[in-house]
C-alpha positions in Angstrom: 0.0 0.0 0.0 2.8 2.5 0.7 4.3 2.1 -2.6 1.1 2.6 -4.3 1.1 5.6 -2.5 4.4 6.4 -3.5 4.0 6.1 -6.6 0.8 7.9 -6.7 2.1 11.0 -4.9 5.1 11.0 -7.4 3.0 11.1 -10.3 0.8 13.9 -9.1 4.5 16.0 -8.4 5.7 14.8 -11.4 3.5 16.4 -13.9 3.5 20.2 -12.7 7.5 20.0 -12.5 7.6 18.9 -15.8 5.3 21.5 -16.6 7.1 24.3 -15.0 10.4 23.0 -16.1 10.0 22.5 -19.6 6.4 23.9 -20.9 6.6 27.2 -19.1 3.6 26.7 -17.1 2.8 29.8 -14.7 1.5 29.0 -10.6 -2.4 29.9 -11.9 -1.9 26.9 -15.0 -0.3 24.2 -12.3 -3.4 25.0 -10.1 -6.2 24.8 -12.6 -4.8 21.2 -12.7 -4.7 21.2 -9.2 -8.0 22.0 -9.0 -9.2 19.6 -11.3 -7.8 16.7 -9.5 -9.2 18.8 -6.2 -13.0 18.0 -7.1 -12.2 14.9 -8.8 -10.8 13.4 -5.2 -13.7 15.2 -3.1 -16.5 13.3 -5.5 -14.3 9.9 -4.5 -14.5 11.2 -0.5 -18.3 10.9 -1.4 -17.7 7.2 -3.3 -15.4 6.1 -0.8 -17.9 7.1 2.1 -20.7 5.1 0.6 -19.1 2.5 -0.3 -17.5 1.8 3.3 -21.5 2.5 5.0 -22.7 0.4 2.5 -20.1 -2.6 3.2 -20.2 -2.4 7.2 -23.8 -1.4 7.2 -23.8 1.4 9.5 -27.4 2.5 10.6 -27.4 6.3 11.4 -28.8 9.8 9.9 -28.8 10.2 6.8 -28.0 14.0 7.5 -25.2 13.0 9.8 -22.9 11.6 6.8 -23.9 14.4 4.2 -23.7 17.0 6.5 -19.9 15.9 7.0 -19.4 15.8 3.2 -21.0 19.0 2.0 -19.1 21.0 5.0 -15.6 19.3 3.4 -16.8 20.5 0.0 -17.5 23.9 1.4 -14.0 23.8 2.2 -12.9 23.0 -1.1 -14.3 25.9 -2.4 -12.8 27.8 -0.3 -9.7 26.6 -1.2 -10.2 27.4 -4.7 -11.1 31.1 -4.3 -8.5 31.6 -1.3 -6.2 30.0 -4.2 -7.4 32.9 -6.6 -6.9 35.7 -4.4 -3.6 34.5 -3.6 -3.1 34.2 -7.3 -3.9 37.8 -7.8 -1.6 38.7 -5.5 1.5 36.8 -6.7 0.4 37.4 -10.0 -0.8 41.4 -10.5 -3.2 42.1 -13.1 -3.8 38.6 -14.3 -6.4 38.0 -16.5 -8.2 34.7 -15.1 -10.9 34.0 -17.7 -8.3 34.5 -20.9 -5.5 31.9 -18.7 -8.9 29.2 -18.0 -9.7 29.6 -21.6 -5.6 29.5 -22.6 -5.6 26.3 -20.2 -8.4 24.3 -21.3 -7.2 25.1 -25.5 -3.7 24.0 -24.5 -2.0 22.2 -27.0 1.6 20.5 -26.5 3.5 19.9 -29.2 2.7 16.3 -31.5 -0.8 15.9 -29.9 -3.1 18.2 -31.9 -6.0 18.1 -29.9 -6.4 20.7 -26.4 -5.8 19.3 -22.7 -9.2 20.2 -21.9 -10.6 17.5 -23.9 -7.9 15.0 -22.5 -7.0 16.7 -19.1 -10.7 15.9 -17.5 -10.9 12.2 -18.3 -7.2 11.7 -17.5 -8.0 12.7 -13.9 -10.9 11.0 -13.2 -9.4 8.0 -14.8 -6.4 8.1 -12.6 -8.6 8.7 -9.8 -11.1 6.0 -10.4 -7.6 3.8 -10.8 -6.1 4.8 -7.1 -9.8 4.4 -5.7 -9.9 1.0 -7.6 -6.2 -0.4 -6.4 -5.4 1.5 -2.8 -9.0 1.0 -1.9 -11.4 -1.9 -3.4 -8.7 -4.6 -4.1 -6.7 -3.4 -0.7 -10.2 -4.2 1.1 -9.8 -0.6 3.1 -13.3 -0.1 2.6 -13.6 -3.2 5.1 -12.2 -1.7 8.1 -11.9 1.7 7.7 -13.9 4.6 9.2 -15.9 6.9 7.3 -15.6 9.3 10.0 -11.5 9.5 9.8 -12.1 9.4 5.9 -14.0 12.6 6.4 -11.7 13.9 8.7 -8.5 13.4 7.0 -9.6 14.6 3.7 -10.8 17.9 6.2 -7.2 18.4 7.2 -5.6 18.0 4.1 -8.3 20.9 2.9 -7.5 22.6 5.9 -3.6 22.8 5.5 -4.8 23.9 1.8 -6.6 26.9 2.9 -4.0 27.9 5.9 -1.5 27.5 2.9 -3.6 29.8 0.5 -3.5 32.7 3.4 -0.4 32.3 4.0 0.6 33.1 0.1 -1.7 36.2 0.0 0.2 37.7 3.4 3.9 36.4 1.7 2.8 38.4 -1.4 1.6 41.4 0.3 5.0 41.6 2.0 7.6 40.3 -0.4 7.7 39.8 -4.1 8.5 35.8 -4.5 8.9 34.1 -8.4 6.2 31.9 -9.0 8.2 29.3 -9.2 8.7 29.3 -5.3 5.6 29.0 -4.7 4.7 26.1 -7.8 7.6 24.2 -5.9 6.0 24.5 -2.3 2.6 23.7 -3.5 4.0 20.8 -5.0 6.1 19.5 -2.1 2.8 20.2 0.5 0.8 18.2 -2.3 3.3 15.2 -2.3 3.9 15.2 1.6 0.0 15.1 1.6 -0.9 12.4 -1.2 1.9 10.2 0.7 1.4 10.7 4.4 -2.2 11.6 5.1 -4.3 8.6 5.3 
């Protein structure tokens, strides 16, 4: 299991280095992907969850569970706009619609066709994969809580947010490359993907 994790949170570093490194991707590009993969793992939370009260057959209000999930997508969201206003920021006088729309019609060299036809079905592929081999075939779904589920997926969204505030006060007071900041959300991402459960 901790190799599949391994590998997993290499992969996820893996791609926005390469990015940065060699394709000249900007912090706002690397999160749009980040935030991809960001709803695509919080709609697993909500497969995982099911599938575990499903499995051990756990009897309580309905409201209980959902209440848990919707507050932890909340919190997503507010990652995502804490993320923008950090952006800003870091970033003076970007233009966010004309970098989504530059995003989505991204087109690397030899593959003729824009990420954002690729870029969505990749991540929910690799997604459905890790659910598939770190937590069906594993059998986690057997023993594991729902509750801690909840919970660990709410600190990893709370370190997010802490993180997001803490670039928007770093920005205010010194003037950072964007790189800097691409390679910290990168290394929090990885230390995340690898050692929260």
């Amino acid at each position: 299991m901790n190799r599949l994790k391994l590998v997993n949170a290499i992969s996820e570093a893996v791609i926005p280095i390469l990015g940065l490194v060699f394709f000249e991707w900007g912090i706002y590009f690397i999160l749009l992907f980040y935030f991809i993969d960001l709803i695509a793992t919080e709609v697993f939370v909500y497969i995982k969850v099911n599938k575990i009260i499903q499995f051990q057959k756990i009897n309580f209000p309905f409201s209980l569970r959902y209440g848990r999930l919707i507050f932890n997508s909340i919190l997503m969201f507010l990652v995502i706009i804490i993320s923008q206003i950090a952006v800003y920021f870091i970033v003076p006088g970007i233009d966010f619609p004309k970098q989504i729309v530059a995003f989505l019609s991204y087109e690397e060299a030899g593959l003729p066709i824009p990420q954002g036809y690729i870029l969505l079905p990749l991540v929910i592929l690799g997604n459905y994969q890790q659910y598939k081999a770190m937590f069906v075939k594993t059998g986690a779904y057997q023993i594991q809580s729902w509750k801690n589920l909840i919970f660990s997926r709410r600190k990893a969204l709370y370190i997010a947010i802490a993180g997001g505030i803490l670039a928007i006060g770093l920005a205010n007071l010194i003037a950072l490359p964007g790189f800097v900041y691409v390679l910290v959300i990168v290394g929090v991402k990885f230390w995340l993907d690898f050692f929260n459960d």
